[in-house]
Structures are given as C-alpha cells and as structure tokens.
N, C-alpha and C positions, 0 to 999 in steps of 0.2 A: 565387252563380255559376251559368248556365246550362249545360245539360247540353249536350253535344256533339250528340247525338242531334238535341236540340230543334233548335238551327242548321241541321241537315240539313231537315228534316221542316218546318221555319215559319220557313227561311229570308227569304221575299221579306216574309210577316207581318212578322218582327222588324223588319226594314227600316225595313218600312211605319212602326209604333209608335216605332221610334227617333229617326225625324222630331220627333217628339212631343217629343222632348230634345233638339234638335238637337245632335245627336251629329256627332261630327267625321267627313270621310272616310276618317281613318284609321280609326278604329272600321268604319267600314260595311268597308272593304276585309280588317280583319281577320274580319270572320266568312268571306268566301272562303278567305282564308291557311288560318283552322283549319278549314275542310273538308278544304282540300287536302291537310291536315298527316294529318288523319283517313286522307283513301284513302290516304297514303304508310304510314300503323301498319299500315292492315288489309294493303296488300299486303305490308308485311314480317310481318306475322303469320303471313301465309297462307305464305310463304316457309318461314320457321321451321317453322310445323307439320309441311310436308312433310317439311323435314330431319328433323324430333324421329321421324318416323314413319320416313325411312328409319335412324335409329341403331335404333331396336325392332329392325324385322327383320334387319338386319345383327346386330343382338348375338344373335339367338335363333338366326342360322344359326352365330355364332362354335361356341355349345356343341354342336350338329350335329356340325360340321367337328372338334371334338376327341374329340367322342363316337368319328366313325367312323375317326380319328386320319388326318385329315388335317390334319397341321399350316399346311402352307404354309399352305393357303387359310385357316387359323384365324388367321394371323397376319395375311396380307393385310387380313380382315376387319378386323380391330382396329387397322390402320392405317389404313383406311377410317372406322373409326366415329371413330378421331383427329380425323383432317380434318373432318369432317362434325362435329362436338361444336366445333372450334373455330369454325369459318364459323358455329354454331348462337349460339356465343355473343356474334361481333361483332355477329350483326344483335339479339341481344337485346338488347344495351348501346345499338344503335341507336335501337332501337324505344321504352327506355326516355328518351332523348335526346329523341325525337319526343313523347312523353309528356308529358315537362317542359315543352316549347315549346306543347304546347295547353294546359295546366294555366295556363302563364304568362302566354297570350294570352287563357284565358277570366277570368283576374283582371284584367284592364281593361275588360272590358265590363259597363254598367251592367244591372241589372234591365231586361224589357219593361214598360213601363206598363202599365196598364191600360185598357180601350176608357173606363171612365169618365173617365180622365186628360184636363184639358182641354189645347188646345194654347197654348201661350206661351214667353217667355222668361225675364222676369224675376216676383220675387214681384207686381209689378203686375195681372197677368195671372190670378192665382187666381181662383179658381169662389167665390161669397159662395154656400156651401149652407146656411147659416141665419144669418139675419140675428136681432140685436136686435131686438125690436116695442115697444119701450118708451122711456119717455124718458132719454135718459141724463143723469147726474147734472150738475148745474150749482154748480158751487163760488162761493163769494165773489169778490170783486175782486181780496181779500188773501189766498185762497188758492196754498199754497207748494207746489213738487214735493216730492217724497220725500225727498231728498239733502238737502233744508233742514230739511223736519221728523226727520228722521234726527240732525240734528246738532242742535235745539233743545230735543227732548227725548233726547238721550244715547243713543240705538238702536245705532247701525250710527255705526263710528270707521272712514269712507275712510282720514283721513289718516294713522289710524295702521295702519291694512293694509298703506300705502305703505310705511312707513316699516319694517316685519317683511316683507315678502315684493314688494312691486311695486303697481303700478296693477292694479286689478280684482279683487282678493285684501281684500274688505270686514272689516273686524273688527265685529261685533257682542257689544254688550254689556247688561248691564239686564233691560230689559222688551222689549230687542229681541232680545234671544238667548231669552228663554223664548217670546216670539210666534213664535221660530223654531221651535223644540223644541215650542209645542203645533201649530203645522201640521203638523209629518211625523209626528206621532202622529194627528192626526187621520186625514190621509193612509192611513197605514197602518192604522188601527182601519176606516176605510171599506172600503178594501182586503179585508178580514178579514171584515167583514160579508157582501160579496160571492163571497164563496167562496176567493177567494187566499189559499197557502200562502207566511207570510214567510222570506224568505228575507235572512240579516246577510251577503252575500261579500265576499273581498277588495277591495282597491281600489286593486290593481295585477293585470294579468293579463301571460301569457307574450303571445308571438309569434303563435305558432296559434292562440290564442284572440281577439288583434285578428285577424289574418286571417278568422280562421271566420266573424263575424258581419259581415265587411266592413268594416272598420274600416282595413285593411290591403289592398291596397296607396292605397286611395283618399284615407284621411286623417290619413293620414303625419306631413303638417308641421301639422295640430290638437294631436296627442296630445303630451304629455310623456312623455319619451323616460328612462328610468334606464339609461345607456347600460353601466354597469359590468354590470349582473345581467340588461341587454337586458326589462327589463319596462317594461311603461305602465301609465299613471296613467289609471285607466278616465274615459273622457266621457260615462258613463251606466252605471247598474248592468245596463241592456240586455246588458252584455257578456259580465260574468263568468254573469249569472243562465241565460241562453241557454244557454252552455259547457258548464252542471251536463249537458245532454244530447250535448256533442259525441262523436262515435262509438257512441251507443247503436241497438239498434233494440227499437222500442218492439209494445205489441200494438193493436191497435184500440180495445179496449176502455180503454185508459188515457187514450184523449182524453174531454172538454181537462185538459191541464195549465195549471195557473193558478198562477203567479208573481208575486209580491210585493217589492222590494226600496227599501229608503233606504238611500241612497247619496250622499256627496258627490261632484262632476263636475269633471273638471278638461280646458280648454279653452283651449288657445294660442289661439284666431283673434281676431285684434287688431279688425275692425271698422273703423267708418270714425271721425270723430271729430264733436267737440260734442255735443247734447242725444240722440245718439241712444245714445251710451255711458255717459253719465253717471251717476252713481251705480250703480245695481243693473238698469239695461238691459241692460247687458253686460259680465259679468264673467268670469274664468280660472278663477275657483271658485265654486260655488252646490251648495246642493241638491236632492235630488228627489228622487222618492219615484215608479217604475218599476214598470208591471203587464205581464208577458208570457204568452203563451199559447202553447201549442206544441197545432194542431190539425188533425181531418181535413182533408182538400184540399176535399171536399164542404159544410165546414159554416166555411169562414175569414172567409167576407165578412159570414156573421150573425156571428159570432165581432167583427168588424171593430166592426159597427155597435152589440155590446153594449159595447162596450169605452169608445165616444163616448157611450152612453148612461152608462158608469159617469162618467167625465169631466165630463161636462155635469151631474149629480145633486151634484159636489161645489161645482163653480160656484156651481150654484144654492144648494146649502147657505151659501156664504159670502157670497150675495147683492150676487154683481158682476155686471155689465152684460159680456156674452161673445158674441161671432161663431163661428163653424164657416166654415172656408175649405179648397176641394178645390184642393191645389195642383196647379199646370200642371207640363207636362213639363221647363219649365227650371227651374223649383225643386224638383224632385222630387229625391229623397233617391236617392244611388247604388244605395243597397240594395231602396229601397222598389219596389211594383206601383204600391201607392196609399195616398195619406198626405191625413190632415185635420188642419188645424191651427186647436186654438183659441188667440183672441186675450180677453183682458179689456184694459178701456178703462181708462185712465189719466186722470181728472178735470182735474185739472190739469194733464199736458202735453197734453192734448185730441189724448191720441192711442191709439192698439190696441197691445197688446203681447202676443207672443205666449209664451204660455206653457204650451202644451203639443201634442204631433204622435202623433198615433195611425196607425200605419204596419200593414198587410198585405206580409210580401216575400214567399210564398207559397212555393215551392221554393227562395229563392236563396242564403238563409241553410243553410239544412236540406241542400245539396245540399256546402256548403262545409263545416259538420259534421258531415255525412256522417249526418245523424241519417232515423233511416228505422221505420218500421211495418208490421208484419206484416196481412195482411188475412186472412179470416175460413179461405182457402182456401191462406194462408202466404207469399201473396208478395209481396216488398219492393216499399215505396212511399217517397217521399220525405214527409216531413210538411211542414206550411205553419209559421211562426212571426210572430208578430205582438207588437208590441211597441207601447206609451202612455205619455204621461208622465203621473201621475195626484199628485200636479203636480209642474212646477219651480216652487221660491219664491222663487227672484230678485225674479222680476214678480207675482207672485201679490202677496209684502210690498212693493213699491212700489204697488199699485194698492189694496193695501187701506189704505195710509198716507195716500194722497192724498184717497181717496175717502170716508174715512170722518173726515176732519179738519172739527173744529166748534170753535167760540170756546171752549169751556171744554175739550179736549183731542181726542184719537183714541179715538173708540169701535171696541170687539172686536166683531165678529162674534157673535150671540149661541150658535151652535154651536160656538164657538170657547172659550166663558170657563170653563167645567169643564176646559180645558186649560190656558188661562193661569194662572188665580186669579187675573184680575182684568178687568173689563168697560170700563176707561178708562185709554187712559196722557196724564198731567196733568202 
C-alpha cells in the first residue's frame, strides 16, 4: 500500500509510472480524491486541536472559578467544556470516517513500478534479461509430454484427482510422489545452505494477513475462501511467512531476514483451455518451496539480484535449459516494483514455462504491515520485503519428465538421486 504522503510529494511521478500499467482513470483520479480526503482530515484535525486546547483552558479556569467560589461562572464553564467535548467528538468520529475512505481508496492502488519496469501490456511484451546461450534439447519423433509419461509410468493419477477433489487437483503416486518429496528437500536443504531460516506455517491464514501482503482486496476471486471461520487457503507461503513480522518494528542491525518455507499453494484461477493447462501447467494445487527476505531500503535491489542468483544456481543444478524475463507493467504483480520471472523449457511441448518470480515490493507490503525499523539515531522506517519462488514444482516436474525421457526410461537429475534413491524411473 502506498503512503499518503508519497501521493502528495511524487504525485505527477506516480502518474507518470502508472502508465507503465495502464492503469485505469479511475485509479489516476483517485489519487486526487485521496489528497483531497487528506486536506479534509488535516483541516478537521486542525479544527479538533483547537477545540481539545480550548476544553484544557476552560477546565483549568473551572478549578479557578471554584477555588475563588464563583460558582456561576464554574458552572457556565462546564457547560461550555460540554459543548465543546461533544462538537470535539462528532468531528473525531468524522475524521476517523475520512480515515477509513483513504485506508480504502489506498488499497486499490497498485505498487509504482520501477524506472527499470519495461512498458507493455500483456506477458508478450517482457524484457528477455537472460536468454539461454546453449542449445536446447531436441527430443525423439516419439517423444511424449509429461501427462502421458505421468500416466505410462504411474507418477501423477489426473484422473483420479478428478475424481477426489476436481480438475487441477493431481494425485501423485510411486516414484512420482518421492521425485516430489526429494525436490522440496532439495529445495529447502539449498535454501539452508544459503543462509535461510526454515520456516513450517499454516496454510490457512486470517483476513489481515491476505490483506497485509496484498493478497486482499486484489485477489479475492484466486484465493479459496473457508467462508464459516473466514480463513484462506494460502497461494504461496509468501503469506503466512511475511505476517511472522506484521506489526513489529525491527532494529537495523536485524537486516536481512532470510526466510525459508514449503508450502503447498492453493489457486482458483481457471486459465484458459487446451495444452496450455494440461496436465501439471496449471493447476488449483502444487507446491513450492518460498525464499523471503525482509531488508534495508538501501540494500533491496542487491538483495533482489542475490535472490535470482540463488534461483538460477538451482536450475542450473538440475540442469534445465532457463530464461530470466523482466516483466512489463501489464503483467506486473499488484504488489510488486519489480518482478523477474524464470521460465525452463519444456522439450516436448517445445515451449517456456514459467516457474518461478522473484519480486522487490519495497515499502508496499511493509507499509500494509505496518512492519518498520529503527535506524542507528531511532527513527522509524518502513522496511522493503521481497519474496522468490525457489521453486514451484508443477513445472519444474513436467520439464524434467519431458526433458529427461530416453528409450529405456526417465533419468533423475544427478543432484537429485541422494533424494530419490533411485537414478531411473523404468
């Protein structure tokens, strides 16, 4: 959420940047609206104070007036500090009124991008900041996608996900359930090498807590909804793991915090239909394994770029073919400044899929949890929060089923087999 202040002070900037997302006019018009709203609190502030200041002296002449026993005027006075106490408290009630309306008007506007954001609309328009140099892999004639070698060696049961819970809801079994269970170990044990403390959170979080990290009001009809107890079903451990710091303030010297969490993800958005959903491209449930960082505002952007550096070192560990893509302002994340997304290549649907976004939201998260840091001299700051997927393995396990299929079965990754126990499913 942006700060009111900021609106004042880099009004015609935001503007500017907003562009960037083609944001609606209603958006542009509300940032006018909540200035406006702003001068209406301060002038009822200023209102208020006065009064608060004329009840002081009226009540310290009441004890005067009875001291020197005049009544009358003692009473007068206290029919006067009446009045004035209640007039004091319609414009408080107002002003908290006016409060709510910019609280509720700054939760529809997105994050400023960033000057590196490039401009576009849709994911077509992405910045390719590292491209593959190598050749990518070229399969047989009779190479299958994922969903077929899924079902020909017993991995992953679509049909019967369907049949327990819905479309996108995969059941994995076998050799396909422990190549699950050794990536988020790996995941994590990488994680851990890196400096990250794990963290196991819920995975249902309250209201405040989708609100705080933006979650709410923007991705409402995504999230599953536990309508009796009013909880959701987290779409990333981003949520809960964030939250462990809502309303804290932290010291300087605590930065970075480094976060760690496996998580399964739970995700309403239907998609569109055919090969682009198919199997393990896009599902309601998957999981992942979430690195966040809560850091100075001075150090977010190398923070940014170690983070794609930890990303990229796993890739490469499991030796798939991966892009780095700086998304444009219309596919830019509600929350985010600036978001990179990597893709690995899919061999046989001969196509990028994306599976993992390493985001900077710099104040906007931190300013919605109110989460803040003391500086050397004592005074509050908002911190930056940044969040990676380190990975999702939806796509990770389709790309490495496809990619790594030979005549005599699927070879494991060989960083991988100390987690499976075993280097071939046959």
């Amino acid at each position: 959420m942006l700060q009111i202040s900021r609106l004042r002070e880099q009004k015609e900037a935001i503007i500017a940047a907003y562009k960037k997302r083609n944001v609606t006019d209603v958006q542009i018009a509300e940032i006018s609206n909540l200035i406006q709203l702003d001068d209406e609190r301060k002038s009822v502030q200023t209102e208020n104070d006065a009064l608060l200041s004329q009840v002081n002296s009226l009540s310290k002449g009441i004890g005067i007036f009875f001291k020197n026993g005049e009544q009358d005027k003692a009473n007068a006075a206290k029919e006067q500090v009446a009045q004035v106490k209640e007039r004091s408290k319609l414009l408080e009630n107002k002003m908290k009124d006016i409060q709510q309306s910019i609280f509720d008007g700054l939760l529809t506007l997105p994050n400023v991008p960033h000057t590196l954001v490039p401009s576009g609309n849709t994911e077509d328009d992405n910045e390719l900041f590292k491209a593959w140099d190598k050749e990518l892999p070229e399969l047989a004639e009779n190479a299958k996608p994922h969903w077929e070698l899924a079902e020909e060696y017993t991995l992953i049961d679509f049909k019967l996900g369907v049949k327990i819970a819905g479309a996108g809801f995969p059941l994995y079994r076998g050799k396909g359930a422990r190549l699950e269970r050794a990536l988020i170990n790996f995941f994590l044990d990488e994680a851990g090498k890196a400096g990250y403390e794990e963290i196991l959170p819920p995975h249902l979080v309250n209201e405040d807590s989708a609100r705080a990290t933006g979650q709410l009001p923007d991705k409402e009809g995504q999230m599953y909804h536990a309508v009796k107890d009013n909880l959701y079903l987290i779409p990333t451990a981003e949520v809960p793991v964030t939250n462990m710091y809502r309303d804290m303030i932290l010291n300087e010297s605590d930065f970075p915090i480094k976060l760690t969490g496996y998580t399964p993800c739970f995700r309403r958005e239907a998609g569109s239909y055919g090969s682009d959903v198919k199997g393990l491209n896009r599902v309601h449930q998957f999981n992942k394994v979430e690195i966040v960082q809560l850091q100075h505002p001075d150090k977010s952007y190398d923070t940014l770029m170690e983070m794609m550096q930890h990303v990229e070192g796993i890739l490469q560990k499991l030796e798939l073919p991966y892009r780095i893509l700086r998304l444009c302002g219309g596919d830019l994340g509600f929350t985010s400044a600036l978001t990179y997304d990597f893709e690995v290549y899919s061999a046989a649907q001969k196509k990028w899929l994306e599976v993992s976004s390493v985001s900077n939201f710099e104040t906007f998260q931190s300013n919605r949890l109110k989460l803040r840091y003391k500086d050397v001299d004592g005074k509050k700051h908002l911190a930056h929060t940044l969040n990676g997927s380190a990975l999702a393995l939806a796509r990770i396990v389709a790309a490495l089923l496809e990619n790594n299929q030979t005549s005599d079965g699927i070879t494991i990754p060989e960083v991988l087999r100390k987690y499976t126990g075993f280097d071939l499913i046959d």
